[in-house]
C-alpha positions as CSV (number, residue, x, y, z in Angstrom):
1,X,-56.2,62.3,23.2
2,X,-57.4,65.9,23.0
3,X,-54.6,67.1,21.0
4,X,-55.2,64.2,18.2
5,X,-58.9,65.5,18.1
6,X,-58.1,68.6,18.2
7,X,-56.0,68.1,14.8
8,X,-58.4,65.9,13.6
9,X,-61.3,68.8,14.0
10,X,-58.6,71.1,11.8
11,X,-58.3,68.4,9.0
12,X,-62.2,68.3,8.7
13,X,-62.4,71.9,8.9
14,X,-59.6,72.0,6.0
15,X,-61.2,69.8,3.8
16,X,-64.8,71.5,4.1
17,X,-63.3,74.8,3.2
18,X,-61.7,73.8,0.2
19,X,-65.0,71.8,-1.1
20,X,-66.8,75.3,-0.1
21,X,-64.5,76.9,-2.5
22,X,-65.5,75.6,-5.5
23,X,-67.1,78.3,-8.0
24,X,-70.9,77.3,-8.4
25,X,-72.3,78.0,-11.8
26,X,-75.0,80.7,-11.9
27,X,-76.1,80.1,-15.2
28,X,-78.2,83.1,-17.3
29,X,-76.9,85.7,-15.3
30,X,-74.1,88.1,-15.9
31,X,-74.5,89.9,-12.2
32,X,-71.0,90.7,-11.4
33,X,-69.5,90.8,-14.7
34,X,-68.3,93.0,-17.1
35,X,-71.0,92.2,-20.3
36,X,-74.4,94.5,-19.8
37,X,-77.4,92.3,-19.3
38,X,-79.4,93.9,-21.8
39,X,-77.0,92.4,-24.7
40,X,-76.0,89.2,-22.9
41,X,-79.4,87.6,-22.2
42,X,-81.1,84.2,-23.1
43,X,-82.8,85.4,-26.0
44,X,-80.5,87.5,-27.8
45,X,-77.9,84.4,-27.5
46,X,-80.6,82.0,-28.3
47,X,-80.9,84.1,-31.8
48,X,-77.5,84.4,-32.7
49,X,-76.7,80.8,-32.4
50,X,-79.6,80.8,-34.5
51,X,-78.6,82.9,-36.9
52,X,-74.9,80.8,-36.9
53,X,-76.3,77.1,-37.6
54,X,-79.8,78.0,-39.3
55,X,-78.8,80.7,-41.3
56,X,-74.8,80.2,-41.9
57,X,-73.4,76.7,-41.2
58,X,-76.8,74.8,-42.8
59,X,-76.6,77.5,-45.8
60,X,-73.1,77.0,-46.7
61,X,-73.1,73.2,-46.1
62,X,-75.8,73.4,-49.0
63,X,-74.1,75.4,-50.8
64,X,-71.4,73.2,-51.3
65,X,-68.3,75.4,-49.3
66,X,-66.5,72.6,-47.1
67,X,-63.3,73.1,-44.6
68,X,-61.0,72.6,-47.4
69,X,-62.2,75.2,-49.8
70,X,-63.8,77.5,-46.7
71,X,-60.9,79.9,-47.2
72,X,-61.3,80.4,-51.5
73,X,-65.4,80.9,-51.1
74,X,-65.5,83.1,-47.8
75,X,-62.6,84.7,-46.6
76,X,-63.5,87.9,-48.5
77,X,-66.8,87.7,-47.0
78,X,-65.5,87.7,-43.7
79,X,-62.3,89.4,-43.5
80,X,-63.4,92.4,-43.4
81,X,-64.4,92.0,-39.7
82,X,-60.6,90.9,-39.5
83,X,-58.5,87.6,-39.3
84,X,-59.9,86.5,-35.6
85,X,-62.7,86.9,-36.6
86,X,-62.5,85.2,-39.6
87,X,-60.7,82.0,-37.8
88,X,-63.4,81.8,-35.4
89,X,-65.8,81.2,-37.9
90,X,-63.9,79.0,-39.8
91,X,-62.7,76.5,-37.0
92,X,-67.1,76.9,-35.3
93,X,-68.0,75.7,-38.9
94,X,-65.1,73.0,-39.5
95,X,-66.7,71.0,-35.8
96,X,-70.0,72.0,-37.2
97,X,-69.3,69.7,-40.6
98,X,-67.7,67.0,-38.3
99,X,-70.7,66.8,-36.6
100,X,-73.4,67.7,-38.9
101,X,-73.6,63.2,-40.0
102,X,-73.7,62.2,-36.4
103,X,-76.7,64.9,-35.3
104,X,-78.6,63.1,-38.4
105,X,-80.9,64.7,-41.5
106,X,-83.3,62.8,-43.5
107,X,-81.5,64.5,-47.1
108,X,-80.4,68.2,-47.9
109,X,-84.0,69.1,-49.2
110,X,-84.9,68.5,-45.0
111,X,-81.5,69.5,-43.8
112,X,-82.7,73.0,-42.3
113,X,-86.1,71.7,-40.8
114,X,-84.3,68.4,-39.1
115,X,-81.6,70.4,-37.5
116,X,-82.6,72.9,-35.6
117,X,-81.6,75.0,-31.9
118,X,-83.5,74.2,-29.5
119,X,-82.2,75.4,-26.4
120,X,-79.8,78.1,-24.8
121,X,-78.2,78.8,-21.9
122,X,-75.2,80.5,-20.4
123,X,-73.0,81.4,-17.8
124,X,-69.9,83.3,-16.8
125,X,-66.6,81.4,-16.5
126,X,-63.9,81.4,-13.9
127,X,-61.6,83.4,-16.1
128,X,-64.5,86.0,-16.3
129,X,-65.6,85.3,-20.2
130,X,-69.1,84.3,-21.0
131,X,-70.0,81.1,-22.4
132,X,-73.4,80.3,-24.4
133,X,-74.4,76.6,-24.7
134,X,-76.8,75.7,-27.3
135,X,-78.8,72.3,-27.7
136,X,-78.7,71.1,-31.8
137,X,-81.4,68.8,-32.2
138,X,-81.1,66.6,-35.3
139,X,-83.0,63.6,-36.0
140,X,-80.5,60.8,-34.4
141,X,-78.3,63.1,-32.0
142,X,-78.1,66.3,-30.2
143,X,-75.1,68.4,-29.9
144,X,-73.9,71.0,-27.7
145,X,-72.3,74.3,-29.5
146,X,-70.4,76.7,-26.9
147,X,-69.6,79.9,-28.0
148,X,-67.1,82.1,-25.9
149,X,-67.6,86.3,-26.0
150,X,-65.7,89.3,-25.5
151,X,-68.1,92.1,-23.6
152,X,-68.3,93.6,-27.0
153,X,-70.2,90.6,-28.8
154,X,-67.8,89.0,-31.0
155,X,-67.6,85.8,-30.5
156,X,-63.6,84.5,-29.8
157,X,-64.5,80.5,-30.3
158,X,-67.1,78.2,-31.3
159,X,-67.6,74.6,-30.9
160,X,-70.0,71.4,-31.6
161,X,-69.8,68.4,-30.1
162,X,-72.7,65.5,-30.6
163,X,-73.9,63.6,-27.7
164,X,-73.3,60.4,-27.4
165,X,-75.1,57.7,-25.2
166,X,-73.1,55.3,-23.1
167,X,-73.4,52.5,-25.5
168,X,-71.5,54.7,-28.6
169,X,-68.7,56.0,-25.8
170,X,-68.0,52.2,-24.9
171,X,-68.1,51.1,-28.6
172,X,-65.9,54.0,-29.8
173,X,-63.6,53.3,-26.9
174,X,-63.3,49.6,-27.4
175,X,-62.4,50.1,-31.1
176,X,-59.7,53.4,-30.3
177,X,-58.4,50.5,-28.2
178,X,-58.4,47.5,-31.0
179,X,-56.7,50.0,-33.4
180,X,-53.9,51.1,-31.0
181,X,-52.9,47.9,-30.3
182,X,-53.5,46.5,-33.7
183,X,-51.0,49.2,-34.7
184,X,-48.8,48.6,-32.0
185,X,-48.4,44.4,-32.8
186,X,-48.0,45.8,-36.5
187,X,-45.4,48.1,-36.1
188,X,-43.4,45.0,-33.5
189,X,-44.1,42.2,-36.2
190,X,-42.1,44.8,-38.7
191,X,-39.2,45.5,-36.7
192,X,-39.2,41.8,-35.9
193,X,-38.6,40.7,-40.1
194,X,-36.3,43.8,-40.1
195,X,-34.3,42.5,-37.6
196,X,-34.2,38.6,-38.9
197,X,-33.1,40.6,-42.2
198,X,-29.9,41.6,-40.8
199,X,-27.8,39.2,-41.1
200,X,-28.9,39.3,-44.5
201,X,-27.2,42.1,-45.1
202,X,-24.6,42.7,-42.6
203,X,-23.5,39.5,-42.1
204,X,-23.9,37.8,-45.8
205,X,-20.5,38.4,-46.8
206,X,-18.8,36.7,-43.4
207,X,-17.2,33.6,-43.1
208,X,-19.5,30.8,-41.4
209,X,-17.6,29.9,-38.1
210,X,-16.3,26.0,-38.8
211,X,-17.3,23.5,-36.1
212,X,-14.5,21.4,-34.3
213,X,-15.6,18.4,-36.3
214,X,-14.5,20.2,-39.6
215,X,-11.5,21.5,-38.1
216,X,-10.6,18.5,-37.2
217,X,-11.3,16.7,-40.4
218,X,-8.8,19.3,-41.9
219,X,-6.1,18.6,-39.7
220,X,-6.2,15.0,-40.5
221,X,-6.7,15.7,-43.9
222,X,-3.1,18.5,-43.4
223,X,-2.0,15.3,-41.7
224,X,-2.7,12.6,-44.3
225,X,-1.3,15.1,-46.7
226,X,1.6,15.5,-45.3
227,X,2.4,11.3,-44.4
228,X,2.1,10.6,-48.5
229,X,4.5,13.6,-49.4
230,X,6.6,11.9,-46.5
231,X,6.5,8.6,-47.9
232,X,9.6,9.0,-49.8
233,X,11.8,10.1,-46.7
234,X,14.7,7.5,-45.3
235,X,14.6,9.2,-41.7
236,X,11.6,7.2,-40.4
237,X,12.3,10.0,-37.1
238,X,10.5,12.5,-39.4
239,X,7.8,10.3,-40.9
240,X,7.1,9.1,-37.3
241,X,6.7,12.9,-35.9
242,X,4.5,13.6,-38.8
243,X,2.1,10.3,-38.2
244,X,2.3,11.3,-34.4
245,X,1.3,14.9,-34.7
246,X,-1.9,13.7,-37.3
247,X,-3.1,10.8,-34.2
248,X,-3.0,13.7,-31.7
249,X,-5.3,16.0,-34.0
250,X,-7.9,13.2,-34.7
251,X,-8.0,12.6,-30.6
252,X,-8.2,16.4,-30.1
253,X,-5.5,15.9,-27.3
254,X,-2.9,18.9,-26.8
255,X,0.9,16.8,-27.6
256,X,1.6,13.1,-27.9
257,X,2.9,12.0,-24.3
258,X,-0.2,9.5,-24.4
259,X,0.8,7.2,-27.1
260,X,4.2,5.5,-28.9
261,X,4.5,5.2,-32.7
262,X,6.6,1.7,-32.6
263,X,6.6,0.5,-36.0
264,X,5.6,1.5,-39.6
265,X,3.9,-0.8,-42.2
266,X,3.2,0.4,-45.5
267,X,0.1,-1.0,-46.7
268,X,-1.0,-1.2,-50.6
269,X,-5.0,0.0,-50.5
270,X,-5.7,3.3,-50.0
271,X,-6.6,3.9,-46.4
272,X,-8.3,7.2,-46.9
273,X,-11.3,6.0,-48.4
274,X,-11.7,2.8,-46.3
């Protein structure tokens, strides 16, 4: 009894260590770290996300530069900070645009007053890289854009991604789910008619298989054949093995020990039509 308490005091001890163990977030504080707390501080983040969504993002979306002609309008105005550089920008302003609809904007004239930064905050992540989260505010959503930093201040990433309440999750989740299945009956309702089309083209130039009824209707029809070429014969043996072997086809039996042909009458009308 001890020794099952005693393991059972180890277990507990186990499992309390390894909740202890997980990192707790000390948000707006870069104690520890490798980035100086004079650059890395709320309001010197707080301003450059200002400066990337006020003055950038809502400047070029007015301007008419998209994701699809980003690299024609600005990659000379960026590249000369380099390529990574240039790619983080790009990608930060591509889930910008994404999002820009959803966080919600009476009309471009208002675009820069309705979406705005409100808040900023950041800590340092287990991989030792710090991470600024900033609230966008627009007039039906907020988002959240993180930005990761090197400990010289350029930023290596940027994301947006709006908030959505419970409701919007379930909906969009509901109708991820209708369109994957709707896809997936699709896709088995074609291979379905593609299959029944087979035979179509594989099999159309095959014989059809003949049923036992038509094979036997050809045998006695071989047989019948066979009697009026016979009719002219003197040896009634051979006319008599002929009729014999056309009654065993018609009964479907395997030789002719069931029955005795005993006489032959000739008759005028023609029997195959009666």
């Amino acid at each position: 009894m001890k020794s099952k308490l005693l393991v059972l005091g180890v277990m507990l001890s186990c499992l309390l260590g390894l909740t202890a163990c997980g990192q707790e977030i000390n948000y707006n504080s870069v104690e520890g770290s490798r980035y100086q707390a004079e650059t890395f501080n709320v309001e010197n983040l707080r301003a450059f996300a200002t400066t990337v969504e006020d003055q950038w993002f809502e400047n070029w979306y007015l301007q008419g530069i998209t994701p699809q002609n980003f690299e024609e309008k600005m990659y000379f105005s960026l590249a000369g900070y380099g390529d990574d550089y240039y790619e983080v920008i790009y990608k930060g302003y591509d889930s910008w645009c994404k999002a820009v609809e959803e966080l919600g904007y009476s009309n471009l004239e208002t675009l820069q007053g309705d979406i705005s930064v409100t808040d900023t905050k950041f800590y340092i992540n287990s991989d030792g890289v710090l991470v600024a989260q900033s609230e966008l505010t627009g007039t039906t959503h907020t988002a959240n854009m993180e930005m990761y930093f090197k400990n010289n201040g350029q930023p290596t990433d940027i994301g947006v991604t709006v908030n959505k309440s419970t409701p919007e999750k379930l909906g969009n989740a509901g109708l991820n789910t209708l369109l994957g299945m709707g896809m997936a009956f699709a896709i088995l309702i074609i291979i379905s008619l593609i299959i029944s089309l087979f035979p179509l083209f594989i099999g159309g130039g095959k014989k059809k298989k003949e049923s036992d009824k038509e094979i036997t209707q050809k045998a006695m029809d071989n047989a019948t054949n066979q009697i009026a070429e016979q009719e002219e014969l003197t040896n009634d043996a051979e006319l008599v093995a002929v009729i014999a072997a056309a009654i065993a086809a018609y009964e479907g039996s395997g030789g002719t020990d069931g029955f005795v042909v005993r006489s032959i009458r000739k008759r005028n009308t023609n029997w195959k039509n009666n």
